[in-house]
C-alpha positions in Angstrom: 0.0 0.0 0.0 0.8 3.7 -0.2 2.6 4.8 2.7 0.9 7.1 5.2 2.6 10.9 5.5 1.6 10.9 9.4 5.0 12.6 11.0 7.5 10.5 13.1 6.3 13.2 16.2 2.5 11.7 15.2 3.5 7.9 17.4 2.8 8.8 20.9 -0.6 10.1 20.2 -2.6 8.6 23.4 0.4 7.3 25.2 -0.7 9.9 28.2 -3.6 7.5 28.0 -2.2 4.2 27.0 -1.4 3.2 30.8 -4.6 3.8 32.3 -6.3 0.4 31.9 -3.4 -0.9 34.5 -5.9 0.9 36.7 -9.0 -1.1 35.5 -10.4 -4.2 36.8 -10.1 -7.0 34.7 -12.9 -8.7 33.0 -14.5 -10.1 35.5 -17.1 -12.2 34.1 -15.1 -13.4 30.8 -15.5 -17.2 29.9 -12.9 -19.5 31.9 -9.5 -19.3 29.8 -10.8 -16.8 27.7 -7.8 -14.0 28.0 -5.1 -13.9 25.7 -1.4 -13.7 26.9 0.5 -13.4 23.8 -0.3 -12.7 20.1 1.3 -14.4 17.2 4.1 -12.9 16.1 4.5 -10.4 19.1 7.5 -10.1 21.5 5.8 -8.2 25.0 3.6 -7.3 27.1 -0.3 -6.7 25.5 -1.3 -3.3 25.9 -4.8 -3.9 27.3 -6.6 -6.9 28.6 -7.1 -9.0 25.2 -9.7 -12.2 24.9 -10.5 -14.7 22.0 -12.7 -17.3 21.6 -15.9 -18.9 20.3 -20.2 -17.8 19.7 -22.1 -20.4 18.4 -25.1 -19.5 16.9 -27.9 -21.5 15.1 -29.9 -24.5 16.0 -28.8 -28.1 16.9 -29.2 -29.0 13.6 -27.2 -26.3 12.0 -24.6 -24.9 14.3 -22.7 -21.8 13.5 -19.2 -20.9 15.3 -17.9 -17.3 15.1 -14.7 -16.4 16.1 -14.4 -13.4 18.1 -11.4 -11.2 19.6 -11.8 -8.9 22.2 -9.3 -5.8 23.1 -10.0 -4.1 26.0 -10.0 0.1 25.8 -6.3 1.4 26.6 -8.1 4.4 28.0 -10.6 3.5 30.4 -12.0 -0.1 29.7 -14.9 0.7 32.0 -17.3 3.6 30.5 -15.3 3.7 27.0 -17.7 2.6 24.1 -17.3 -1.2 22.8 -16.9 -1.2 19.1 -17.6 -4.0 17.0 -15.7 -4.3 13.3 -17.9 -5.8 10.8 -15.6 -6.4 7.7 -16.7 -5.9 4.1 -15.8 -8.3 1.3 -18.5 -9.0 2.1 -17.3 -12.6 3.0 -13.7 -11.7 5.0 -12.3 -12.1 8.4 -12.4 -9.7 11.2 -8.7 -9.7 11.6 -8.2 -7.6 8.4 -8.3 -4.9 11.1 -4.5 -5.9 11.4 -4.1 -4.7 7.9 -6.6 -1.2 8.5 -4.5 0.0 11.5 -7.2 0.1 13.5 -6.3 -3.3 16.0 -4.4 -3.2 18.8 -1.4 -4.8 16.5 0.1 -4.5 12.8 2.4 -6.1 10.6 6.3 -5.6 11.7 7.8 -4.5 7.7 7.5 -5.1 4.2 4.8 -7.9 3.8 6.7 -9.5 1.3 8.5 -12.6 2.9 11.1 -14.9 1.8 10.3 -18.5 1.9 12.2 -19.2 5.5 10.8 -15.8 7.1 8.0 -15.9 9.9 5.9 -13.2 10.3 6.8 -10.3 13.0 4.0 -8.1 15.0 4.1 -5.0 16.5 2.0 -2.0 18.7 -0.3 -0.5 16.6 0.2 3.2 17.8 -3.1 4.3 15.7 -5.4 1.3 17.6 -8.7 2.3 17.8 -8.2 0.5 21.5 -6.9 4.0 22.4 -10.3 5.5 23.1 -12.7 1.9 22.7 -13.1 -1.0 23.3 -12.5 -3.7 19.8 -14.6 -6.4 19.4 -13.8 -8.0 16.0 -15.8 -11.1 14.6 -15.3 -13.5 11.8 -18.6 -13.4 10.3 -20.0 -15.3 8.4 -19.1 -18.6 9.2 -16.2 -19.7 7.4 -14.3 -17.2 7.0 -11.1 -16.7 9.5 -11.4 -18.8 12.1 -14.5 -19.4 12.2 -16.5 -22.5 11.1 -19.9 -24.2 10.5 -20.6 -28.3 10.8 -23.1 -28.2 8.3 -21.5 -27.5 4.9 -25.0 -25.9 3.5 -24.3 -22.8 5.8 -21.7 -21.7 3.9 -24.2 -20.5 1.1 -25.3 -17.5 2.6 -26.9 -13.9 2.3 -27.4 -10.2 3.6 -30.3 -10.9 5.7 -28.6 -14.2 7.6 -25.4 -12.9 8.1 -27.4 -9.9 10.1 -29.5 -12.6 12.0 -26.5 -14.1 13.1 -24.7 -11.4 14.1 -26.9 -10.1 16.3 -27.4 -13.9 18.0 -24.0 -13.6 17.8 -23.6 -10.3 20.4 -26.7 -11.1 22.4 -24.6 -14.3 23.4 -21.6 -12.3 23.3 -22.6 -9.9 26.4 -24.2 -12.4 28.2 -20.7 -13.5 28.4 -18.9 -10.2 28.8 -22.1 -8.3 31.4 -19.4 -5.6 32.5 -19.6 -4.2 29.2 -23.7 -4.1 28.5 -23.9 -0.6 30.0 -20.4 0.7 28.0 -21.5 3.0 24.6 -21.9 0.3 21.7 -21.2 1.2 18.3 -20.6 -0.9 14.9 -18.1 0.2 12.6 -17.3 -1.2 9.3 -15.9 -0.3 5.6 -16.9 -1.3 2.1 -19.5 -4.4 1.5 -20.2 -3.9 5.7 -22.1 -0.6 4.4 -24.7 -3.3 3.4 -24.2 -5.1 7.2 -23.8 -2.7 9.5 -27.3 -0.4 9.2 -29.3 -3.5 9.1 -27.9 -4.4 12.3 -28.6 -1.5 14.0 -32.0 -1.8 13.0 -31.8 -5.4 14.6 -30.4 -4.3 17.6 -33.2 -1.3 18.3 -36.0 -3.6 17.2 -34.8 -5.7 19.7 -34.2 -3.5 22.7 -38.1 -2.7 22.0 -38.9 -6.4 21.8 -37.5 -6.7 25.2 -37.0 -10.3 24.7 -33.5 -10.1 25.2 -30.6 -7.6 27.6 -30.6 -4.2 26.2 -27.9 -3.3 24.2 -26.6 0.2 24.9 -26.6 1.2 21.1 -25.6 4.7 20.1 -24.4 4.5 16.2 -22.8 3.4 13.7 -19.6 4.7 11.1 -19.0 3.8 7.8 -16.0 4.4 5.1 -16.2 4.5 1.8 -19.6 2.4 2.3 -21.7 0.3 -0.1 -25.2 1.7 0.5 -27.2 1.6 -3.5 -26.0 -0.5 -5.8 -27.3 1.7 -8.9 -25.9 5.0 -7.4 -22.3 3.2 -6.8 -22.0 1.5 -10.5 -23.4 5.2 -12.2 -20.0 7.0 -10.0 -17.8 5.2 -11.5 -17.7 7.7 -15.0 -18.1 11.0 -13.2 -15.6 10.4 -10.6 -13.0 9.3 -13.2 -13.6 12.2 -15.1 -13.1 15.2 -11.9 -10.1 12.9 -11.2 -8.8 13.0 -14.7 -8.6 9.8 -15.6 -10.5 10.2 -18.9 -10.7 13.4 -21.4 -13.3 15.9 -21.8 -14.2 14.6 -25.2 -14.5 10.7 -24.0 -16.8 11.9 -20.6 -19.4 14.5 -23.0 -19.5 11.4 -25.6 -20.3 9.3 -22.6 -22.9 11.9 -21.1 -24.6 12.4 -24.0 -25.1 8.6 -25.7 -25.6 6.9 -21.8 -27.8 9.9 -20.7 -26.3 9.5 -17.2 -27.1 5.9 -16.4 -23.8 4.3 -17.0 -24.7 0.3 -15.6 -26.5 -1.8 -17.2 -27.1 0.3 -19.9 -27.7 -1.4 -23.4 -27.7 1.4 -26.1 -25.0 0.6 -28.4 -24.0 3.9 -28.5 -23.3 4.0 -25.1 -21.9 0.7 -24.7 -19.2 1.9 -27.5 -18.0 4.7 -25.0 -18.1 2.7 -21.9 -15.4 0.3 -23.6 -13.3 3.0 -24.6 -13.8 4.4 -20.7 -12.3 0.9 -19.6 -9.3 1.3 -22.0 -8.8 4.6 -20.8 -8.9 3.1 -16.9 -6.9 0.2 -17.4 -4.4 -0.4 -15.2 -5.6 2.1 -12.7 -5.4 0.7 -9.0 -9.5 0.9 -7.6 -8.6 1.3 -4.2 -6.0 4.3 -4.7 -5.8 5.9 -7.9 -1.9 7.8 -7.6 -0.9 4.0 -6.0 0.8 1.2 -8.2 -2.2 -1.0 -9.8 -1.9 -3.7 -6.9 -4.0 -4.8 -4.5 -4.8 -7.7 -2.3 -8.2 -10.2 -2.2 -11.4 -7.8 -0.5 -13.7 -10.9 -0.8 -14.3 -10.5 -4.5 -11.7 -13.0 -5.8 -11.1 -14.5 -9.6 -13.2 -17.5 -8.7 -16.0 -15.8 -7.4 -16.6 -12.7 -8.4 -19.8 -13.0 -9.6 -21.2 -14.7 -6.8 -20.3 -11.4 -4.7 -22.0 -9.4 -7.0 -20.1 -5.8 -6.4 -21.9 -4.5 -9.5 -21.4 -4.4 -13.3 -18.9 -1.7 -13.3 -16.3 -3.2 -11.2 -16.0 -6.8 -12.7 -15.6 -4.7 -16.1 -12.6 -2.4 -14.8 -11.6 -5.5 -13.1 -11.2 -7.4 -16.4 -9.2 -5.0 -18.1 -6.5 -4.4 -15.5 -3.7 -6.4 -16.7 -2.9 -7.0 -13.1 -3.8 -9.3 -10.9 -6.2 -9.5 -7.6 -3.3 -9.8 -5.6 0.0 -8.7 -5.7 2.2 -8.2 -2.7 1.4 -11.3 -1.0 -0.8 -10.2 2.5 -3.0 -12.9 2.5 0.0 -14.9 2.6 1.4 -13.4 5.1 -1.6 -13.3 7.2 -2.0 -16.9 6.6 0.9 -17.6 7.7 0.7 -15.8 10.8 -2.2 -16.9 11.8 -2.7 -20.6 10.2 -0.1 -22.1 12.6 -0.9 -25.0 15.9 0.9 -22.0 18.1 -0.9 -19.3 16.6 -4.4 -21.3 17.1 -3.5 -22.0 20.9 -2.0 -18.3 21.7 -5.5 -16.7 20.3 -7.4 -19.6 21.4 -8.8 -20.7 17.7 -10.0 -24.4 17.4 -7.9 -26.6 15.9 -7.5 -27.2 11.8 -8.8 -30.8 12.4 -12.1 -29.5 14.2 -12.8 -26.9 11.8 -12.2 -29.0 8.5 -10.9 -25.3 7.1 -7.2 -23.6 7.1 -7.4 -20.0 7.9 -8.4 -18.1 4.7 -9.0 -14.3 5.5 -11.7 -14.3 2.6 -12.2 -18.0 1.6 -13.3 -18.5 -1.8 -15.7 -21.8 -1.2 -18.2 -19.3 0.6 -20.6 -18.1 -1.5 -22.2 -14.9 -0.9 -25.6 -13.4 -2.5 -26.7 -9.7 -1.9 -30.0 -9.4 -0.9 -30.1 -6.3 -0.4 -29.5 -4.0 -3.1 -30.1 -0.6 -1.5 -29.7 0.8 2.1 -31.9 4.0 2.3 -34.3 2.6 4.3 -32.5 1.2 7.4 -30.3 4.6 7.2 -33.5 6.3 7.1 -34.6 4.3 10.1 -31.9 4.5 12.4 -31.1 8.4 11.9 -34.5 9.5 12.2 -34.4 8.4 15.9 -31.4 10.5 16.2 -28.6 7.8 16.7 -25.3 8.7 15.4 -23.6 8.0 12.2 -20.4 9.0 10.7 -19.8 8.3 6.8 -16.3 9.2 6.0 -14.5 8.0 2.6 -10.9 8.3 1.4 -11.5 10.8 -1.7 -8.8 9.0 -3.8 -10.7 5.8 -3.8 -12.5 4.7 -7.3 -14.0 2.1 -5.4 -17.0 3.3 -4.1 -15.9 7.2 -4.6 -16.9 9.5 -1.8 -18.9 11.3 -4.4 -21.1 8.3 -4.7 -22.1 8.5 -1.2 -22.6 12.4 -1.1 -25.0 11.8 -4.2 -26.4 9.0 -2.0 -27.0 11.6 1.0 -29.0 13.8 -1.0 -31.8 10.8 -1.2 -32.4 11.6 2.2 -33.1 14.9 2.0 -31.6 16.3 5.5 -31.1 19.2 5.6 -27.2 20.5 6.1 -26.5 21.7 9.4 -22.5 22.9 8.5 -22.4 22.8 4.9 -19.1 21.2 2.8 -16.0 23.1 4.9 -12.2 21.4 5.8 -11.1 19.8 8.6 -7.9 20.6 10.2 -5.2 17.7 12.0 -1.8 19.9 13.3 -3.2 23.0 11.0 -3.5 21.2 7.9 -6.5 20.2 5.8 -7.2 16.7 6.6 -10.3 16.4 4.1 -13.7 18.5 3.9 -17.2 17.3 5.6 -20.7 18.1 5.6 -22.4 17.8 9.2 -26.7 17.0 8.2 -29.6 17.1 10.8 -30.0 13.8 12.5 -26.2 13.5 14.2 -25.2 12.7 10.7 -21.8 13.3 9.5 -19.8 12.9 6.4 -16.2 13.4 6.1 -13.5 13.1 3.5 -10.5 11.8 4.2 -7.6 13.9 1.5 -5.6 11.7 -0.3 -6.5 8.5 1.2 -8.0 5.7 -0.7 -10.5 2.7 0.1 -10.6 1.6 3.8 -8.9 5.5 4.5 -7.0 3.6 7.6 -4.9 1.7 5.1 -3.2 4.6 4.1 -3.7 7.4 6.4 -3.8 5.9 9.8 -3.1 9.0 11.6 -5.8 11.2 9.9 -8.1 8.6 10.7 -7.7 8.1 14.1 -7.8 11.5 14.8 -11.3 12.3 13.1 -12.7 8.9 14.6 -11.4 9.8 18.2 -13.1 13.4 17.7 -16.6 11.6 16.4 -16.4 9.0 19.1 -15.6 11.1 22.0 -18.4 14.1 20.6 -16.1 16.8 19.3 -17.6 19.6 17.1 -13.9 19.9 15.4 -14.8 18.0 12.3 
């Protein structure tokens, strides 16, 4: 990936805070064995209390087990919020927070390895775990480390993954009580922009149900999210022309013969222009466009990338990129990392034997249908009642641009409470954002691309900290 222009000076942001939790009480009520002592790949001391293990959701006849890991706040593990990651793909593992530089840990170097080389770890000085508690998940089953003993639930959906996510944390705090009264928020990037308003919608209709404990929701964020199928696949032209990527002549021939609907779009005189706009982007990296054209696996993969379904446009710009899905070896490295007998007993993962599955961070034998093509509704839902929600998108991303999801916002029709304006980290312009009525916030991220943490950590933590902990700044 790009590297990040954060400042050496930038490291010990929170370290006046990083000791704190010495202060907390453990987890009291955590499974027995539960904690984590070491992490693979990592020489020292954990910086918070840190636990792993398994959910099982389902019935008898169909039992589901998701992997969890749990990092304690660094801050103040008691009232600090509890976040939980949802990751995109929409079929990946929860510990590609390791490569978003928001977990308590990161990759140690380069992650291209020679065959003989293990794997190194270190502090993540950007974690998230700095001002909230982490709770990442492997969801759905089968991906990570997590596994199902009926080979049928591996075909799965939108709407089940939801169902059993939120079986998922009502088990979850019935496990972990302490934390039931903490803040809760879900956090995700990508496909998750399909996951993570449906499960807040869950959650509340639940509280009202009052079936189950009361989970202490307060909001949800979002980056570079998938929330209308039709609205992302029509950015895709417009974006690449304000970035120029394509000429004047090629986007007005393109304007006037598609009449603005750019997917799915069968006029031969627009289908002529889109495959000269797919020349003109070839090569092009999605996920940054000033980064070399490489990129690792996000759950769409060769084999299945029409089972995932991430619109039209993409498997076409996809096809004519002369590169491959993946280029600088992370899965491998995260494999290996992880897919090891110490590895498995350190973060308390089931053995390979049990699980009849090797770690894969976005296994390709899953396959994945979206069943839900558009998100205005559960958005619509959940802001309405005045929960909070911050969108915020890296604005050099082609994948899902950010100025799909401001033409997205405008469906809603809130009304802008601080219209577009910058936002400032150590005096400089970190991006632009638009705050809208209903705690809704949008925020652009300058320079990064797709999953914003990848390649400006700092930035990131900074304007999530602000959100997270109420600040007006933004």
């Amino acid at each position: 990936m790009c590297p990040d222009r954060a400042g050496a000076g930038v490291v010990a942001v929170g370290a006046a805070v990083a000791t704190l939790w010495l202060c907390a009480a453990a987890v009291s009520a955590a499974p027995p064995g539960a904690e984590v002592t070491e992490f693979p790949g990592f020489d020292g001391d954990l910086p918070s209390r840190q636990y792993a293990g398994y959910i099982t959701v389902g019935h008898e006849q169909q039992k589901r087990h998701l992997y969890y890991y749990f990092a304690a706040s660094e801050r103040n593990p008691n009232t600090d919020p509890v976040i939980i990651w949802i990751n995109g793909g929409p079929a990946c593992s929860g510990f590609s927070a390791l490569l978003h530089s928001i977990g308590p840990f990161k990759i140690d170097g380069s992650m291209m390895l020679h065959a003989g080389d293990e794997p190194t770890t270190k502090l993540n000085p950007y974690s998230w775990t700095k001002m909230a508690s982490l709770l990442l998940v492997d969801s759905p089953a089968g991906v990570g480390f997590s596994y199902a003993e009926n080979e049928d639930d591996y075909v799965t959906n939108d709407t089940s993954r939801v169902l059993d996510l939120y079986d998922f944390l009502s088990e979850w705090f019935a496990e972990y009580p302490e934390f039931l009264p903490n803040p809760f928020y879900i956090a995700g990037c990508s496909y998750s922009g399909v996951i993570v308003p449906v499960l807040a919608q869950e959650i509340l209709q639940k509280n009202e149900d009052g079936e189950r404990a009361k989970i202490n929701f307060k909001g949800y964020s979002l980056c570079n999210p998938a929330v209308d199928v039709e609205i992302e696949n029509n950015a895709y032209v417009p974006y690449a022309f304000r970035m120029g990527l394509i000429s004047d002549e090629l986007f007005q021939s393109l304007v006037s013969t598609c009449n603005g609907k750019y997917w799915n779009n069968k006029a031969p005189s627009c289908l002529a222009n889109l495959d000269q706009f797919h020349k003109q982007i070839s090569g092009i990296n999605m996920e940054h466009i000033l980064c070399p054209p490489c990129r690792y696996r996000m759950g769409i993969t060769a084999e299945a990338s029409e089972e995932y379904d991430f619109g039209q446009m993409f498997e076409l710009m996809s096809e004519s990129s002369e590169y491959g899905l993946e280029c600088n070896h992370q899965e491998l490295v995260l494999e290996k990392l992880f897919d090891t007998k110490s590895s498995r007993e350190k973060l308390h993962a089931r053995p390979a034997e049990i699980s009849s599955k090797k770690w894969k961070r976005c296994p390709s034998y899953i396959r994945y249908t979206r069943d839900i093509p558009t998100l205005t509704e559960y958005h619509l839902n959940v802001t309405s009642k005045g929960y909070r929600v911050f969108l915020y998108s890296g604005d050099h991303a082609l994948l899902v641009p950010f100025s799909a999801t401001l033409e997205w916002l405008k469906t809603l029709k809130y009304k802008e409470i601080e219209k577009w304006h910058p936002w400032f980290v150590q005096k400089q312009i970190a991006g632009y954002s638009v705050r809208y009525e209903n705690n809704l916030l949008f925020a652009t991220i300058k320079g990064a691309g797709h999953v914003p943490s990848d390649y400006l950590p700092f930035e990131v933590f900074v304007a999530y900290q602000r959100w997270i902990d109420g600040s007006d700044s933004l």
